[in-house]
N, C-alpha and C positions, 0 to 999 in steps of 0.2 A: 712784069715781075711775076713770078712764079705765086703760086696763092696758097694762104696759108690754113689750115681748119683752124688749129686749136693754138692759143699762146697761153703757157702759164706766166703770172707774175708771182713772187713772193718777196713782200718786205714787211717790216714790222709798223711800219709807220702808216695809220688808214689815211692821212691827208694824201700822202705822197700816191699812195697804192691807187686811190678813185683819179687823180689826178693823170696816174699812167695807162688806166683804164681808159679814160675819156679819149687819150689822146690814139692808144693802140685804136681803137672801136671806127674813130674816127678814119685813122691809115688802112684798117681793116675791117671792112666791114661785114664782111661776112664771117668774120673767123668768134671764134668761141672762148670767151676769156675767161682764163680760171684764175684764182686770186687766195694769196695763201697767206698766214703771217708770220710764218716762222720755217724752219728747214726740215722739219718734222713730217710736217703737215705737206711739206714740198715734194720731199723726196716719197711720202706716199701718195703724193697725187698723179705726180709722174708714174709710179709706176702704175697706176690702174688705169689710166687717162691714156697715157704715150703722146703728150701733145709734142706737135713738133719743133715748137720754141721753148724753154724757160728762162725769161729774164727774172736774174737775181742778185740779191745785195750781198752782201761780206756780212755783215754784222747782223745776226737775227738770232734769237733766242734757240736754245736746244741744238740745234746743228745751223752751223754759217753756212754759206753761201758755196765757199770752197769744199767744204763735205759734203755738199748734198753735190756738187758737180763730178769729186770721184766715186761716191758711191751708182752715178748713173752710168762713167764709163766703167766700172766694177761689176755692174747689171750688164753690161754689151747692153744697154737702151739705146733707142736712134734717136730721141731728145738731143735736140741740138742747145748750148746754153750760150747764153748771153749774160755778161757779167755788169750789172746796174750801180755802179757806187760813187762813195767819194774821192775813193784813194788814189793818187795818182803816182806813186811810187815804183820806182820801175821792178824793184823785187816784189809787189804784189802783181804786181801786172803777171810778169814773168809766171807766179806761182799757180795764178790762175788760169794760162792755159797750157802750161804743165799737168795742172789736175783734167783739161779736158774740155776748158771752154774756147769756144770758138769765137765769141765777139768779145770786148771789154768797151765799158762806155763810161764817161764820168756823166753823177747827175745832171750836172752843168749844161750839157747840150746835149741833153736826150731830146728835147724835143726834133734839133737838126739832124739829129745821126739816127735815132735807130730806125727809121724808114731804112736805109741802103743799110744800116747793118740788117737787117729782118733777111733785106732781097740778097746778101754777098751768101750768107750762109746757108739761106736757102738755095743757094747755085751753089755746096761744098766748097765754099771760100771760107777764109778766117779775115776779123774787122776789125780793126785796133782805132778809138777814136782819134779823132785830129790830135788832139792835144798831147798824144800819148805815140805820136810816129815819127818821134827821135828814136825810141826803143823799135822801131820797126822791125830793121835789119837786125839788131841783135835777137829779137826775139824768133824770130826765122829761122836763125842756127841754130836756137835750142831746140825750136822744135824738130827739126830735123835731126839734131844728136836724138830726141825723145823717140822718134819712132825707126831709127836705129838699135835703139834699146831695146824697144819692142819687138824689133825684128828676130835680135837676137837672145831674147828672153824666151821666145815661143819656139822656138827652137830645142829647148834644154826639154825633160822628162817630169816629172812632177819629182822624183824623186832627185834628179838633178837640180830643181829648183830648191828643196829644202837641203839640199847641202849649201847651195850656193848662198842659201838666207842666214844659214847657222856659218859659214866664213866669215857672212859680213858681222855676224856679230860678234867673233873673234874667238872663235870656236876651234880646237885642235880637230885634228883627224882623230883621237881616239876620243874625246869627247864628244863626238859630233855619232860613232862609230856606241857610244853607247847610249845616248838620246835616241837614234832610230834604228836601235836593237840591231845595228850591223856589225861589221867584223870591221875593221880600220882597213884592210887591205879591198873591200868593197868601199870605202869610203874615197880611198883615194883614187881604186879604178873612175869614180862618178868623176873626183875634182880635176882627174888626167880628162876624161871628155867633156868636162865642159870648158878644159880650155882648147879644146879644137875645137866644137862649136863656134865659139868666142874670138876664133883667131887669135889664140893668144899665144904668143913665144914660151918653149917649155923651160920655160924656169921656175924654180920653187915659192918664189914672189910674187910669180905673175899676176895669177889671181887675187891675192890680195891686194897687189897695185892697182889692177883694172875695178876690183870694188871700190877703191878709193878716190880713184878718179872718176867715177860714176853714182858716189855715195848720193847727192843732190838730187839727181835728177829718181835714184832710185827710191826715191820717197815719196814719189808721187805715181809709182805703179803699186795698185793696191795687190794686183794679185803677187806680188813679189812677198 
């Protein structure tokens, strides 16, 4: 298994936190454990630190689990995260590696699993616990809708991107034309290319259709 320096943990619970210490320390011994209690504290440990694990909860004081994981893929950090909790719900699952995590685990059988989740992700793999790989295959397709998204997000201009933000929020071309001090006839040159970027059929709807069936997943691109 490939070996690891540094893992952060953060949860708000110290019984649970020494407990996960003991057991990480034990599977790694050499690695360097940082220990956090809240998403605060996390997401600036991460970024001084750069470890290359953080395993973390959903529920924590000041920023949950799920904000401190987009604000790391919002950093471009190479923190790889692993998601530690109760919920076994297939829309939290889904939401949480939407925002950027790579493993999800229920407390339940962390002791079993996060050894091979540490080693999938540390080989650019993504680890969905036993209990939770009914949702396997669906989650698969979202993420691949997800970095389609991406593909074709990165694509567009910065200035093509705040048209395409003020669309979704249902913004006319001369509204949008006097928000970013343009002329309306530059507004809809941008909305005419982004939907060739986009691949999208020139109809007047288009884009508004393509936002709408994309609304979901666009909520968890921060730079959007």
């Amino acid at each position: 298994m490939a070996s690891v320096d540094t893992i952060l943990i953060a949860d708000d619970h110290p019984i649970f936190r020494k407990g996960l210490i003991d057991l990480l320390q034990q599977m790694f011994a050499k690695a360097k454990i940082i220990e956090c209690q809240n998403g605060t504290q996390a997401i600036q440990s991460i970024r001084k630190l750069k470890p290359a694990i953080a395993i973390l909860d959903i529920n924590m004081p000041e920023m949950n689990g799920l904000e401190v994981c987009k604000q790391i893929t919002k950093d471009l950090l190479d923190t790889k995260v692993i998601i530690l909790t109760m919920y076994r719900e297939k829309e939290m699952i889904k939401n949480a590696m939407l925002s950027g995590a790579k493993g999800y685990l229920l407390k339940d059988n962390a002791v079993d699993e996060i050894k091979e989740c540490v080693s999938a992700i540390l080989k650019g793999e993504t680890f969905i616990g036993t209990a939770m790989q009914p949702y396997q295959n669906e989650l698969s397709v979202e993420d691949k809708k997800k970095q389609q998204l991406i593909d074709s997000l990165n694509s567009l201009s910065q200035a093509e991107l705040k048209t395409l933000k003020l669309v979704s929020q249902n913004k006319s071309s001369r509204e949008i034309a006097e928000l970013l001090f343009l002329s309306e006839k530059t507004v809809e040159n941008y909305r005419s290319r982004i939907c060739q970027k986009l691949d999208l059929p020139p109809r007047n709807n288009s884009l508004v259709l393509w936002i709408s069936e994309n609304k979901e997943l666009l909520t968890f691109i921060s730079e959007f």
